[in-house]
C-alpha positions as CSV (number, residue, x, y, z in Angstrom):
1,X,-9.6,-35.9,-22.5
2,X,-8.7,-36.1,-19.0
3,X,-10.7,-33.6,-16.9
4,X,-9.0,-33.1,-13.2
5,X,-11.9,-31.9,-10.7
6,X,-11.1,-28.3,-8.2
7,X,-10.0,-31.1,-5.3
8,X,-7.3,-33.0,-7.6
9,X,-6.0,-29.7,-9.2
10,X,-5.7,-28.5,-5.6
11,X,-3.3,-31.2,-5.1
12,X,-1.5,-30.9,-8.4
13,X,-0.3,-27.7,-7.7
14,X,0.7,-28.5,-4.4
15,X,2.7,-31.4,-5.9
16,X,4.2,-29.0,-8.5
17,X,4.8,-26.2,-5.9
18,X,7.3,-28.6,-4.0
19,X,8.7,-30.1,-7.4
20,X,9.6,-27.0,-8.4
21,X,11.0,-26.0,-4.5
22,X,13.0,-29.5,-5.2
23,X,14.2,-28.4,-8.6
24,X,15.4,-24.9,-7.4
25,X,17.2,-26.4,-4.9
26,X,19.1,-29.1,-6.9
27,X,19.9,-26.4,-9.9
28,X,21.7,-23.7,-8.8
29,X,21.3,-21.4,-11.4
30,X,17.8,-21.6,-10.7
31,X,18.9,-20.1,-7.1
32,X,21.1,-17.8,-8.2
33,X,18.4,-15.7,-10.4
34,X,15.7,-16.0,-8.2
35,X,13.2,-18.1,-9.7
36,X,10.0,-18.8,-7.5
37,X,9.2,-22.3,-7.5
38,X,5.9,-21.8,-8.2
39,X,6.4,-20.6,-11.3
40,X,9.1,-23.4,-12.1
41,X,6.4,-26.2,-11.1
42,X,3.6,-24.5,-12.9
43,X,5.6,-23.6,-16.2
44,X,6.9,-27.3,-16.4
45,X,3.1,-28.6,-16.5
46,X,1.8,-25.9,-18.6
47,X,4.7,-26.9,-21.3
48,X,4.1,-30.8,-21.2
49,X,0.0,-30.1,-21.4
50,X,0.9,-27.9,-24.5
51,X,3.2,-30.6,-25.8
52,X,0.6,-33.2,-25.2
53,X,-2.0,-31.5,-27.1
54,X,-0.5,-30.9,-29.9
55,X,0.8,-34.2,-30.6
56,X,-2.7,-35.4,-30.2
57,X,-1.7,-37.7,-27.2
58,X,-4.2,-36.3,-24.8
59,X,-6.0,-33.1,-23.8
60,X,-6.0,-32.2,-20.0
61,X,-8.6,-29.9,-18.7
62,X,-8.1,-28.2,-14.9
63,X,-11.0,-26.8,-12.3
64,X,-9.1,-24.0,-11.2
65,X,-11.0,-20.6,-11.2
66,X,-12.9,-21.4,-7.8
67,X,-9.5,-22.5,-5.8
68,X,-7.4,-20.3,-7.4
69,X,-9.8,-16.9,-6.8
70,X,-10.2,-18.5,-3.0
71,X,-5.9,-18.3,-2.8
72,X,-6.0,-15.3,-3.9
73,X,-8.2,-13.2,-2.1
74,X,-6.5,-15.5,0.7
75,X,-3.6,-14.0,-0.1
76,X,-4.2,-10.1,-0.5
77,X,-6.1,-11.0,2.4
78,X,-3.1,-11.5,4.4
79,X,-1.3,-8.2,3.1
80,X,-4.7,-5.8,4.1
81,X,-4.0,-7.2,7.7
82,X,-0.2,-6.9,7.9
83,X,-0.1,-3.6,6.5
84,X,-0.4,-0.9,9.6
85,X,-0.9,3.0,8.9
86,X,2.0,3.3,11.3
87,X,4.3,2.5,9.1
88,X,2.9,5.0,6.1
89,X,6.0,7.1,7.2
90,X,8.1,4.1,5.7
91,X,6.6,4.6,1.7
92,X,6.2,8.6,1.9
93,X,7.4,10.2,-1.1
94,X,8.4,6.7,-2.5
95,X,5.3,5.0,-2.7
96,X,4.1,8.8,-4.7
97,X,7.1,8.1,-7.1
98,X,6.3,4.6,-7.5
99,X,2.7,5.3,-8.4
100,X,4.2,7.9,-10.8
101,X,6.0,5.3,-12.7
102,X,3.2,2.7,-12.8
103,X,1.8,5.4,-14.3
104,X,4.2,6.7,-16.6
105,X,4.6,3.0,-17.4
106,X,0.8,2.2,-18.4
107,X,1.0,5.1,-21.2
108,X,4.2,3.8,-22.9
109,X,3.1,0.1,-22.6
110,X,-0.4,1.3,-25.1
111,X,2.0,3.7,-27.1
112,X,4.2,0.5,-27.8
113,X,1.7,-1.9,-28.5
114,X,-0.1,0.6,-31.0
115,X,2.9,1.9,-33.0
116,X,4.2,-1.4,-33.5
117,X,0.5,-2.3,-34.3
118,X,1.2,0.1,-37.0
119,X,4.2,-0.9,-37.9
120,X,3.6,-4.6,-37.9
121,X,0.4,-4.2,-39.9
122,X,-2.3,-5.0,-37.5
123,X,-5.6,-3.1,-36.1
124,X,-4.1,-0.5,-33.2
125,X,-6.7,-1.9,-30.6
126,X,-5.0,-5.6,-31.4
127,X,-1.6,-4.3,-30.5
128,X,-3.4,-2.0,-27.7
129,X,-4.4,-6.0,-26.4
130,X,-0.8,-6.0,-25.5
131,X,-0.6,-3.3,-23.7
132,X,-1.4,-2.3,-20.3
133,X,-4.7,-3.9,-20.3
134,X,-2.6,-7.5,-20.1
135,X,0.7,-5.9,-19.3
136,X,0.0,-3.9,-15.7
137,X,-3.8,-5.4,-15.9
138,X,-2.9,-9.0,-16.1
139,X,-5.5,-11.5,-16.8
140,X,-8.5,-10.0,-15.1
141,X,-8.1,-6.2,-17.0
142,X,-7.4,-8.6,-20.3
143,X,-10.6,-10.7,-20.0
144,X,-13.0,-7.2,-19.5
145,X,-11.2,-4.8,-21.5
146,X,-10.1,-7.8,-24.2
147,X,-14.5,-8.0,-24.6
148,X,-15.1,-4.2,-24.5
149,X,-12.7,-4.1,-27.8
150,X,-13.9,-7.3,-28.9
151,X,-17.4,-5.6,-28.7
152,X,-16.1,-3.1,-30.9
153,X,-15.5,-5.9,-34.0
154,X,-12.2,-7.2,-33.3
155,X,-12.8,-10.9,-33.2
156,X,-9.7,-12.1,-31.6
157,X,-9.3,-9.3,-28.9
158,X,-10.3,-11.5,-25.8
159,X,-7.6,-14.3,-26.9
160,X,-4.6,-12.0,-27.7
161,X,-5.1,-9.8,-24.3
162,X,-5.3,-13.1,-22.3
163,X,-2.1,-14.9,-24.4
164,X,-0.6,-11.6,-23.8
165,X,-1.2,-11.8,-20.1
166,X,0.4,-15.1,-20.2
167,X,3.2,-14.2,-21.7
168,X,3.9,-11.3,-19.3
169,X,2.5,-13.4,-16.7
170,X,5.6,-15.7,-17.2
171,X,8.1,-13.4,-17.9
172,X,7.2,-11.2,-14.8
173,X,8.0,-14.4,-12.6
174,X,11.1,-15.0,-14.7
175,X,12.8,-12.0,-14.9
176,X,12.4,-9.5,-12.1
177,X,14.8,-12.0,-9.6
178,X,17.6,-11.3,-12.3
179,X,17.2,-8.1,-12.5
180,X,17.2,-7.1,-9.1
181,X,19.9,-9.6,-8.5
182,X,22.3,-7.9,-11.4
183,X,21.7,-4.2,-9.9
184,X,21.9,-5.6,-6.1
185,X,25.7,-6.9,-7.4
186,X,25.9,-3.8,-9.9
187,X,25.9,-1.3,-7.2
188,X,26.7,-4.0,-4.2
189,X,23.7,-2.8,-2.5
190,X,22.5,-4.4,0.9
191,X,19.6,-3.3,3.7
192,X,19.8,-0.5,5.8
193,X,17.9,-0.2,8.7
194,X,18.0,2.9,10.6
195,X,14.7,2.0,12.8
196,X,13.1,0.0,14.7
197,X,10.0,0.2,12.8
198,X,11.8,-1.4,9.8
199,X,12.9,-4.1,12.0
200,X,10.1,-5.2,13.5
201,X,8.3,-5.1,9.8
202,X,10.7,-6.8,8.2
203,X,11.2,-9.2,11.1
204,X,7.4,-10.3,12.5
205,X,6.7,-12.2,15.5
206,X,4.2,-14.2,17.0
207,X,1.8,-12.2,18.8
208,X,3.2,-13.1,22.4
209,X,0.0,-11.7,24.3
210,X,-2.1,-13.7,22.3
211,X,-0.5,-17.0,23.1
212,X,-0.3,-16.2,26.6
213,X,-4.2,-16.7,26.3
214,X,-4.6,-19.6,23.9
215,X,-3.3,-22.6,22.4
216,X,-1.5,-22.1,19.3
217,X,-4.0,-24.1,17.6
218,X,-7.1,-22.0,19.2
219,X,-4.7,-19.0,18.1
220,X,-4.4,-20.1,14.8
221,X,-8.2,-21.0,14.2
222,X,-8.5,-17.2,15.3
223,X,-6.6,-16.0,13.0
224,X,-8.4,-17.9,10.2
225,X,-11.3,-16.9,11.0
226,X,-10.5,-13.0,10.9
227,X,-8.8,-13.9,7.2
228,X,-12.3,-15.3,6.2
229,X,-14.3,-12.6,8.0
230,X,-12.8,-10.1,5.7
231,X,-12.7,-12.4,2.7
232,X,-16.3,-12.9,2.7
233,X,-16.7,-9.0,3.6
234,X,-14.8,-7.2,1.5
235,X,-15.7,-9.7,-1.6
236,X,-19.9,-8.6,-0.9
237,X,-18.3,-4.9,-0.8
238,X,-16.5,-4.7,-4.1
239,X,-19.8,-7.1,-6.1
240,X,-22.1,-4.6,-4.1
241,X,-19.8,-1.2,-5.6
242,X,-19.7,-2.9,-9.0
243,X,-23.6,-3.6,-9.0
244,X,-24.3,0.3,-8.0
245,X,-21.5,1.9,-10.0
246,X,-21.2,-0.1,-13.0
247,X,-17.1,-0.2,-12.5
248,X,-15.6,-3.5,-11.9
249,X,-12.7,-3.9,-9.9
250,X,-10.5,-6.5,-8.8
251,X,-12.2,-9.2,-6.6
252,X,-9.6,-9.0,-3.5
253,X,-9.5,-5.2,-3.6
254,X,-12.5,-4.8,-0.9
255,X,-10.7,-7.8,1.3
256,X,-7.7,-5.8,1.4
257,X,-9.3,-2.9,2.2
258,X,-11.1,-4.7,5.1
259,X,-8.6,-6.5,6.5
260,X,-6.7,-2.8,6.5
261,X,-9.3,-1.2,8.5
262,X,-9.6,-4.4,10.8
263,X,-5.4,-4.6,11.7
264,X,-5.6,-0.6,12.2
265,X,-8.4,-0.3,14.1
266,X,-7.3,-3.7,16.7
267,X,-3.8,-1.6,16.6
268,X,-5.1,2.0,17.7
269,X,-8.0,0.5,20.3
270,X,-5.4,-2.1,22.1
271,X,-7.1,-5.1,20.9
272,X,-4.5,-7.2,19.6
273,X,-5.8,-9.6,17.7
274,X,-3.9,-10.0,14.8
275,X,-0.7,-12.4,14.9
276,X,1.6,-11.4,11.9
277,X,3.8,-14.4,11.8
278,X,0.9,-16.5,11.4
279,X,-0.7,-14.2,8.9
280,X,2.6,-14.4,7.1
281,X,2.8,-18.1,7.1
282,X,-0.8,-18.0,5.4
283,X,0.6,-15.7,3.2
284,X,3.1,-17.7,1.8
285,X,1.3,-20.8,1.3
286,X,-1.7,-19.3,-0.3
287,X,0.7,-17.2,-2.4
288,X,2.6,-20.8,-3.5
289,X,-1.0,-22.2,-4.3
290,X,-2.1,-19.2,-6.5
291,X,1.0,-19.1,-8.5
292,X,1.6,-22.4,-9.5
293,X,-2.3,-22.4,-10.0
294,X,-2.2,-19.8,-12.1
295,X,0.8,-21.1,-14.1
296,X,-0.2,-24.4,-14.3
297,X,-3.6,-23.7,-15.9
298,X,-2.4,-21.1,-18.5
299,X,-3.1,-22.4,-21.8
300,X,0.6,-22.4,-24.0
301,X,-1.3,-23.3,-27.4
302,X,-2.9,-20.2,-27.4
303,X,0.6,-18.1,-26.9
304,X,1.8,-20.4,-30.4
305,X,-1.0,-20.0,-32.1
306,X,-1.0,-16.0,-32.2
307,X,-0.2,-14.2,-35.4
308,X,3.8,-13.4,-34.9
309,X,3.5,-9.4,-34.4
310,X,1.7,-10.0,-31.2
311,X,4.3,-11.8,-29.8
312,X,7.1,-9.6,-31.1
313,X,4.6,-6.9,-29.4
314,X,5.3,-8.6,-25.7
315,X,8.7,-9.3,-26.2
316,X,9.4,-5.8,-27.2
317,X,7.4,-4.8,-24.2
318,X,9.6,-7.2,-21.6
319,X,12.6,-5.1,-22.9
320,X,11.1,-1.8,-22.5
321,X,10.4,-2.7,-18.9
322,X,13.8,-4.1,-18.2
323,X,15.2,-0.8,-19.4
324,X,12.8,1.5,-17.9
325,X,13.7,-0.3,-14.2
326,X,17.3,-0.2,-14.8
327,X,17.6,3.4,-15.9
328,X,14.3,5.0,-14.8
329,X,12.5,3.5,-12.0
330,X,16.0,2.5,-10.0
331,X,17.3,5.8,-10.2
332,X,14.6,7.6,-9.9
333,X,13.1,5.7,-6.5
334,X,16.7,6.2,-4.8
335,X,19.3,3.9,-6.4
336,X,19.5,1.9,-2.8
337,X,18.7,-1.4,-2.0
338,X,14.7,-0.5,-1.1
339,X,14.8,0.4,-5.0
340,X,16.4,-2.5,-6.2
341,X,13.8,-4.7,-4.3
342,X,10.7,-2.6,-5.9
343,X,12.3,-3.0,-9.7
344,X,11.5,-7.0,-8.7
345,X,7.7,-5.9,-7.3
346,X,7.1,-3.5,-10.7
347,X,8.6,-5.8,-13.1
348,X,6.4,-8.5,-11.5
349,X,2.8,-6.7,-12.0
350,X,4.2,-4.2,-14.7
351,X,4.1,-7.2,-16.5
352,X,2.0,-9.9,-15.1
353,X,-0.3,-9.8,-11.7
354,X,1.1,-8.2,-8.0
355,X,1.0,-12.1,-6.8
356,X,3.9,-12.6,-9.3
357,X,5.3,-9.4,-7.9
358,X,5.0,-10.4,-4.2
359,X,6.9,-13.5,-5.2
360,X,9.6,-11.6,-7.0
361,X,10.2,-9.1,-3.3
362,X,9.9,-12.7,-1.4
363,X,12.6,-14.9,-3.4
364,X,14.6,-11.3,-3.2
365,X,14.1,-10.5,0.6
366,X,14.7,-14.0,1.9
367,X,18.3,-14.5,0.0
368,X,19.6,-10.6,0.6
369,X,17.6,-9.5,3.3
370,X,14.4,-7.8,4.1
371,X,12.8,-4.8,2.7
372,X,9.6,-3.2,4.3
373,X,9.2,-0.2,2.4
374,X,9.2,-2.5,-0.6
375,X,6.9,-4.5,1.3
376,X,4.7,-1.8,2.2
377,X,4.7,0.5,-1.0
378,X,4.5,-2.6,-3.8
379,X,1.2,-4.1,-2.9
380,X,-0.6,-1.0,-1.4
381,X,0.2,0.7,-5.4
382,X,0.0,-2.8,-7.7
383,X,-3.2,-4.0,-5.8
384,X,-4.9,-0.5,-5.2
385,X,-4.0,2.4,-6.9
386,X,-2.8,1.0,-9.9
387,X,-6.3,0.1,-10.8
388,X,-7.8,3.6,-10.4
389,X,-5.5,5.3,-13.1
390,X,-5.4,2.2,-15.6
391,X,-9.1,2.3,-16.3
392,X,-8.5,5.8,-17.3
393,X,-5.6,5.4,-19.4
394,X,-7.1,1.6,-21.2
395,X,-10.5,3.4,-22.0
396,X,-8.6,6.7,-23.4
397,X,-6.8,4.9,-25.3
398,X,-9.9,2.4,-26.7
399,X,-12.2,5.7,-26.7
400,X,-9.0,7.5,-29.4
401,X,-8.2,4.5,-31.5
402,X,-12.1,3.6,-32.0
């Protein structure tokens, strides 16, 4: 067994990051569906460790959780501090609509995976593993409700939701550029900005009255500071909520939520301190880490090892969601261009995580043009809201098939 240590797997997925940025750029098919590299580097390694292991060759084990929760929260971080109330006006009714659908989405995600249950001859709460618990949960949801069903007798629950999450985990990255790219043709949709406030949140620049004062490297160390600040905040916040409440909830929800208060409350009292185009660079990168982290570390000989109905389960679930988009969520959200970007953030953590979702609205937005009400309305429902609703619908669903 090889066993790579949290520094050396650090730099794997770095390396794997830019090989799959190199191989994007070489193939252009790859380009023209709108693959994120990340998940092209991270895929590619996940396959040849699978292949390797079952050919007895060699077994490699990553240290991952520590780095990869740090990229993360880095991440989600970086959207609490770009995201201004100001520009609330932008979502309006269309962040209510989106939420709607997530919703709406959730329930027919368990009704599939129990009726096929049914049909396929498995225990309902097995299918309910690949359901919205995996599917709009991802891997976190899938680990604690995967053990709560588990608890109840069903010995395998924790594996199927987490190779369910890994399915949809992959297929989220693989198939929301496509889809928004065939309705973007479909209906030759392109950005309209009737605003400046779309402009200048689609468009971010350095924070001139801060490099009037500093260095950019003084600047930047500022900035990283105020990224930390509310990492190691908000992260005592949500352990200190879940310790008093008994409710668990995502690890970079309280970071978002600080860094939220801290960019609106430097924006109403004047005291400019955030720089957005720096926060967007650290964004990006810790967004490129996570994914190919994530992708990379995702154990395929679990997926292959699953009883077949499971799997038929998540592939009949992909369809459902490329459907709904097409003909429910597109139409329904406006059937313009701001719509077609958000079918690439809901197919992202409809199926797999909002990172995966933020990397479908960034391949999207940097080849046909920004889109800050996607922007805005995407990670504000897939990181936040989302959450509150699906612990109700997962546990009424456990509670009625108990």
């Amino acid at each position: 067994m090889i066993e790579l240590d949290a520094i050396t797997t650090l730099c794997l997925a770095c390396v794997l990051y830019l090989i799959g940025q190199s191989i994007i750029n070489h193939v252009s098919i790859l380009r023209r569906i709108c693959i994120p590299a990340p998940v092209i580097g991270g895929l590619l390694f996940s396959i040849l460790v699978a292949i390797l292991d079952s050919l007895h060759i060699v077994k490699i084990k990553l240290d991952a959780s520590f780095i990869q929760d740090f990229f993360m929260l880095a991440f989600f971080t970086t959207i609490g501090l770009g995201a201004s109330l100001k520009l609330f006006k932008i979502g309006g009714k269309v962040m209510l609509l989106y939420f709607m659908f997530c919703g709406i989405m959730a329930i027919c995600q368990n009704i599939i995976g129990v009726s096929l249950a049914k049909i396929l001859n498995i225990q309902p709460l097995l299918g309910l593993t690949a359901g919205s618990m995996s599917m709009e949960g991802g891997h976190g949801n899938a680990a604690a409700y995967g053990k709560t069903i588990q608890d109840m007798g069903i010995d395998s629950a924790v594996t199927a939701a987490l190779a369910a999450a890994t399915l949809g985990l992959v297929f989220g990255g693989l198939i929301g550029g496509p889809v928004v790219k065939y309705l973007i043709k479909r209906y030759n949709l392109t950005p309209e900005h009737r605003d400046e406030s779309y402009k200048n949140y689609g468009e971010v620049e350095y924070n001139q009255s801060l490099h009037n004062k500093f260095k950019p490297t003084q600047i930047f160390f500022i900035q990283f500071t105020i990224l930390v600040f509310c990492m190691a905040l908000g992260t005592y916040i949500g352990d200190t909520f879940t310790h008093m409440t008994g409710v668990n909830i995502p690890m970079y929800v309280g970071s978002m939520f600080v860094a939220v208060i801290i960019r609106n409350v430097s924006e109403f009292a004047g005291l400019n301190i955030v720089d957005l185009k720096i926060n967007d660079q650290i964004g990006d990168i810790s967004l490129g880490i996570f994914l190919s982290l994530a992708l990379m570390s995702i154990q395929l000989t679990e997926i292959y090892s699953l009883a077949i109905p499971l799997i038929i389960i998540v592939l009949i679930q992909v369809v459902f969601m490329v459907l709904f988009s097409i003909f429910v969520l597109f139409r329904g959200l406006g059937k313009d261009y701001d719509a077609a970007v958000m079918v690439g953030g809901f197919i992202g953590h409809g199926l797999g995580a909002t990172p995966n979702a933020m990397a479908n609205l960034d391949v999207i937005t940097k080849k046909y043009g920004s889109s800050p009400k996607a922007y805005l309305v995407v990670p504000i429902v897939g990181a936040f809201l989302i959450d509150l609703i699906g612990v109700i619908i997962v546990m009424s669903f456990i509670q009625f098939f108990s």
